[in-house]
Backbone as JSON Lines, residues from 0, in Angstrom:
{"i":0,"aa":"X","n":[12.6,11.44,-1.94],"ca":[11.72,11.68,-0.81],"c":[11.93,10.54,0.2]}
{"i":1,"aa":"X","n":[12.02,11.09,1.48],"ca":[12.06,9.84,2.35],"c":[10.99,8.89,2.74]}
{"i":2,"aa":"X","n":[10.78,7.89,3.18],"ca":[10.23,7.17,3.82],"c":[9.58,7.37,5.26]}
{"i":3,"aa":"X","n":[8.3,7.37,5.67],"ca":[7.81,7.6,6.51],"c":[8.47,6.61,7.7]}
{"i":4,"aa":"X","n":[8.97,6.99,8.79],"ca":[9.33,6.04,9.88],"c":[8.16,5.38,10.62]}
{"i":5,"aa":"X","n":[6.97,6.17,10.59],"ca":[5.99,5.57,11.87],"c":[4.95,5.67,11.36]}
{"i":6,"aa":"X","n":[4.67,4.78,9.84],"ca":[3.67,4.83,9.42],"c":[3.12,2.92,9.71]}
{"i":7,"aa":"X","n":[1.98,3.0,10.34],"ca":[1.63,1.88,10.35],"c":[0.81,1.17,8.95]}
{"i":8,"aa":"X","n":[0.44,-0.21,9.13],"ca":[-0.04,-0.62,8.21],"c":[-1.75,-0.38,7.5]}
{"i":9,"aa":"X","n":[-1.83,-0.37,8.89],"ca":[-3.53,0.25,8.71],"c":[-3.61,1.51,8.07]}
{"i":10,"aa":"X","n":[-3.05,2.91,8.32],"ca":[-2.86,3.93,7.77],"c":[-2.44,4.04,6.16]}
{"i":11,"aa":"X","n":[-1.33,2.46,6.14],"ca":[-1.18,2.43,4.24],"c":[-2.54,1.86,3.62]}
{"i":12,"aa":"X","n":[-3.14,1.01,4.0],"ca":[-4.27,0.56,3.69],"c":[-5.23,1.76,3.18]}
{"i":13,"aa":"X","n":[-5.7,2.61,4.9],"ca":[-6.81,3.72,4.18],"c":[-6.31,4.68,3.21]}
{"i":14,"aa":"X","n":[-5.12,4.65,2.8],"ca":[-4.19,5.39,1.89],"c":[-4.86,5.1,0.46]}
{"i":15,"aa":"X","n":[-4.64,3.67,0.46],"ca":[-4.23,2.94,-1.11],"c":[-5.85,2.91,-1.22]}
{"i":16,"aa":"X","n":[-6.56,2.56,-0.16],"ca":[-8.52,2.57,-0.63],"c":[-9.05,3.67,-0.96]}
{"i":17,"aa":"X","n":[-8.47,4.97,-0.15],"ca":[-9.19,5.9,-0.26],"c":[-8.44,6.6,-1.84]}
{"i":18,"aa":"X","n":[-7.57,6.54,-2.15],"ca":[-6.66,7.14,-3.21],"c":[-6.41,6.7,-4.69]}
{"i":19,"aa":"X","n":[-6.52,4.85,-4.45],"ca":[-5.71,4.33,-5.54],"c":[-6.56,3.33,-6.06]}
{"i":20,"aa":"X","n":[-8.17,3.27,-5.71],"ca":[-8.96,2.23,-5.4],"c":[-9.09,1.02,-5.16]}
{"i":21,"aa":"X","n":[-8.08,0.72,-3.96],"ca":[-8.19,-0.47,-3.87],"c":[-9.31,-1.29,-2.95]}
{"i":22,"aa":"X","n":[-9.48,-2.06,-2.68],"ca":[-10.26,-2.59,-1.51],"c":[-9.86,-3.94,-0.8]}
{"i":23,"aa":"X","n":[-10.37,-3.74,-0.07],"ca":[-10.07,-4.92,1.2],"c":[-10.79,-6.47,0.96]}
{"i":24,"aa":"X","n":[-10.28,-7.56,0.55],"ca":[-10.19,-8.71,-0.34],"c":[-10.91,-9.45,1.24]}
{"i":25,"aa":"X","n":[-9.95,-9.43,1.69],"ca":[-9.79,-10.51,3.21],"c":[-8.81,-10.62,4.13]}
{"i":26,"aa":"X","n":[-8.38,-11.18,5.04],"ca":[-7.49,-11.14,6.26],"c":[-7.34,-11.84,6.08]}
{"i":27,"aa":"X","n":[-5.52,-12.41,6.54],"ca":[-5.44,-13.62,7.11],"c":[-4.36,-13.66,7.69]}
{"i":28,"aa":"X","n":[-4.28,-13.9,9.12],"ca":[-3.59,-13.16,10.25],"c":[-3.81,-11.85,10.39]}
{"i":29,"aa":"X","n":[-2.42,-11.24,10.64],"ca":[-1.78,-9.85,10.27],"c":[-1.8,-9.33,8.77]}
{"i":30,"aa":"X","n":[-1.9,-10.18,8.48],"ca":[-2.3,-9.7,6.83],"c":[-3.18,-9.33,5.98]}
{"i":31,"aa":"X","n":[-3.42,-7.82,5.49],"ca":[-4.8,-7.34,4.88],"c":[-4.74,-7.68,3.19]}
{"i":32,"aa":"X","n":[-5.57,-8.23,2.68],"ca":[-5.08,-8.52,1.14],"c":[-5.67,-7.44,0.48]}
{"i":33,"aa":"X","n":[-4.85,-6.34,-0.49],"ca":[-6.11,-5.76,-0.76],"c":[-6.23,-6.03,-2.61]}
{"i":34,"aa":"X","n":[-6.87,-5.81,-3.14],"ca":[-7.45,-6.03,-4.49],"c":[-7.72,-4.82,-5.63]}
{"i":35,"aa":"X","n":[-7.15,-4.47,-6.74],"ca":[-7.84,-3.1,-7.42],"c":[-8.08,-3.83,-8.81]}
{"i":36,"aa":"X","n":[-8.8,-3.33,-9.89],"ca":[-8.98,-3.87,-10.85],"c":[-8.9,-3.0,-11.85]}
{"i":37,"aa":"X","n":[-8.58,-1.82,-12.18],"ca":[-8.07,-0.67,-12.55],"c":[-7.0,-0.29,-12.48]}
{"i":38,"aa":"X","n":[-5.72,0.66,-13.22],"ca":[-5.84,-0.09,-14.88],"c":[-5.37,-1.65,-15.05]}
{"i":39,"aa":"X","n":[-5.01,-2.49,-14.31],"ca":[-4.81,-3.72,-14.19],"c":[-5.46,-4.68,-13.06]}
{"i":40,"aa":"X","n":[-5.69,-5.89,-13.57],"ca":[-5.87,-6.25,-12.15],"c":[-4.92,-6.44,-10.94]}
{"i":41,"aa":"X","n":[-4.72,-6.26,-9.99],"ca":[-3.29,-6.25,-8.57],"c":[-4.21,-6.46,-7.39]}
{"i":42,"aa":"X","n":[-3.35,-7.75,-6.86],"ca":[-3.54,-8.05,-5.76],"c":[-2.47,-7.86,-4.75]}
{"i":43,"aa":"X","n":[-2.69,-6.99,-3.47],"ca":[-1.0,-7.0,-2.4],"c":[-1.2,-7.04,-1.33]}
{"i":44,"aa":"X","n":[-0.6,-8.29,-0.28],"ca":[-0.8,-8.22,0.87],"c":[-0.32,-7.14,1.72]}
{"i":45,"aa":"X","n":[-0.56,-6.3,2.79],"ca":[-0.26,-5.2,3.44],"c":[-0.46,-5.74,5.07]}
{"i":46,"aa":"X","n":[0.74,-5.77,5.15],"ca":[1.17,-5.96,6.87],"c":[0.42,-5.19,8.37]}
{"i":47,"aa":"X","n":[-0.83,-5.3,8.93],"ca":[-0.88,-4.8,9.62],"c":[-0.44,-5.1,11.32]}
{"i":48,"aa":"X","n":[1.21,-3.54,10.48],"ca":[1.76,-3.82,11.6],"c":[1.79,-2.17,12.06]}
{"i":49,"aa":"X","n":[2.23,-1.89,13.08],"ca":[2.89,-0.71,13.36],"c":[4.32,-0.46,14.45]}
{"i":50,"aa":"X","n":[4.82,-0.19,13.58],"ca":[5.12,0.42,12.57],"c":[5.91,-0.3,11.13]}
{"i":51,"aa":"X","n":[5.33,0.24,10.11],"ca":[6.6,-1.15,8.89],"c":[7.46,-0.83,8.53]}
{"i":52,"aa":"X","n":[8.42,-1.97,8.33],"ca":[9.38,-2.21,8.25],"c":[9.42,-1.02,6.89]}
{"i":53,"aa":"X","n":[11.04,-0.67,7.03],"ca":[11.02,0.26,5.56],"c":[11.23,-0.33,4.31]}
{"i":54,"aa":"X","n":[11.8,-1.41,4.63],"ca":[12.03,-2.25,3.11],"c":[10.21,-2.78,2.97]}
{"i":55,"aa":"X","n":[9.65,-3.53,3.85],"ca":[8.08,-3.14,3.47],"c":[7.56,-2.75,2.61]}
{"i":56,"aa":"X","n":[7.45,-1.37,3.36],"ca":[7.03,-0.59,3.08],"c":[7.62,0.44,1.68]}
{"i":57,"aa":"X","n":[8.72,-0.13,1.42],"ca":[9.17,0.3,-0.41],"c":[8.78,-0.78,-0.73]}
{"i":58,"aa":"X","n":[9.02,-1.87,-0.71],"ca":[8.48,-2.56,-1.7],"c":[6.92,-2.96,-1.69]}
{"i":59,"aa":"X","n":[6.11,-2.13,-0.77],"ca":[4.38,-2.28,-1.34],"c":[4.25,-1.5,-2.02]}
{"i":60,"aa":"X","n":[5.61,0.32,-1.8],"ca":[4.83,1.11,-2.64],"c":[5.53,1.01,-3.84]}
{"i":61,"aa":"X","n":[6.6,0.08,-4.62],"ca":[7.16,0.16,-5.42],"c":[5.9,-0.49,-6.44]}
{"i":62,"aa":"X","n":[5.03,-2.09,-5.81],"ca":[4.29,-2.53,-6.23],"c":[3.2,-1.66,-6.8]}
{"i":63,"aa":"X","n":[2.69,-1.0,-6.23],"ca":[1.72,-0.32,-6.28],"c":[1.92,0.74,-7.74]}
{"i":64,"aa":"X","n":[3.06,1.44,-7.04],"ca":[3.62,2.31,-8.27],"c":[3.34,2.02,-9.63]}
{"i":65,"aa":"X","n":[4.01,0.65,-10.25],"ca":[3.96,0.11,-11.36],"c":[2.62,-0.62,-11.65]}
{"i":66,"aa":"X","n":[1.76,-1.15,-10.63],"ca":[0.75,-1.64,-10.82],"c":[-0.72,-0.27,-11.6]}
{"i":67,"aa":"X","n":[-0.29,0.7,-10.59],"ca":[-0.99,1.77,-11.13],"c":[-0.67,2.83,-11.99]}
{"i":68,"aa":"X","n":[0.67,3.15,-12.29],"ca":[1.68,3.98,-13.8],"c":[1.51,5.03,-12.73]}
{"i":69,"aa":"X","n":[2.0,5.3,-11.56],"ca":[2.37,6.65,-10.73],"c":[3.57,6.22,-10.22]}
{"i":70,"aa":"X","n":[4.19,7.69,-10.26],"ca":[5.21,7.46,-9.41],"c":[4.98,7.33,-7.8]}
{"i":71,"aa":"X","n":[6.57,6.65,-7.45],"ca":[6.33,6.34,-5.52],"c":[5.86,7.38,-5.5]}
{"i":72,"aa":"X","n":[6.97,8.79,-5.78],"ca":[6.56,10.23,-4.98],"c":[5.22,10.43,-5.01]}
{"i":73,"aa":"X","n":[4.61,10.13,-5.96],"ca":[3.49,10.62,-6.04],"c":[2.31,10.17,-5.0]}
{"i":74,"aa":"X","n":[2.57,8.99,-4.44],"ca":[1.83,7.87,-3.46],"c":[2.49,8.29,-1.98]}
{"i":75,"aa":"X","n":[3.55,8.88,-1.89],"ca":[4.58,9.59,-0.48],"c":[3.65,10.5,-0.47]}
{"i":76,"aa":"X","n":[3.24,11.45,-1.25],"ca":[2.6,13.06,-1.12],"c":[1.39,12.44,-0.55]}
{"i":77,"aa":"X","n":[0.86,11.47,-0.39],"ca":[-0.63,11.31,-0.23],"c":[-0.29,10.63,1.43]}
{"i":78,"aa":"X","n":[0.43,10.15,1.72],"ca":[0.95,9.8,3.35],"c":[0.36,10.48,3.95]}
């Protein structure tokens, strides 16, 4: 599955909160930290930029992936 070209950072954010439970830790800069504690604890900073970079943006959702036992595709379908 491809990679979204013009997905900004804010948009991965309400993604991963509304979907994967994560939540919003704190800022600092451009940077949203977010936090889940389910099934592990994971912490990942998320770039709010628009649009991200694609290496980025695989490697937050690669993080994510393994942090939560889903596949990427499965986190792409929810884009």
């Amino acid at each position: 599955m491809k990679l979204p070209r013009d997905l900004s950072g804010r948009e991965l954010i309400q993604v991963l909160c509304r979907h994967y439970g994560y939540r919003q830790v704190h800022q600092v800069g451009s940077h949203v930290i977010l936090q889940t504690e389910s099934p592990v604890a994971h912490r990942i900073p998320i770039s709010d930029h628009s649009p991200l970079r694609l290496g980025t943006l695989n490697a937050i959702l690669n993080a994510v992936a393994r942090a939560k036992g889903v596949s990427k595709a499965d986190i792409l379908g929810k884009l």
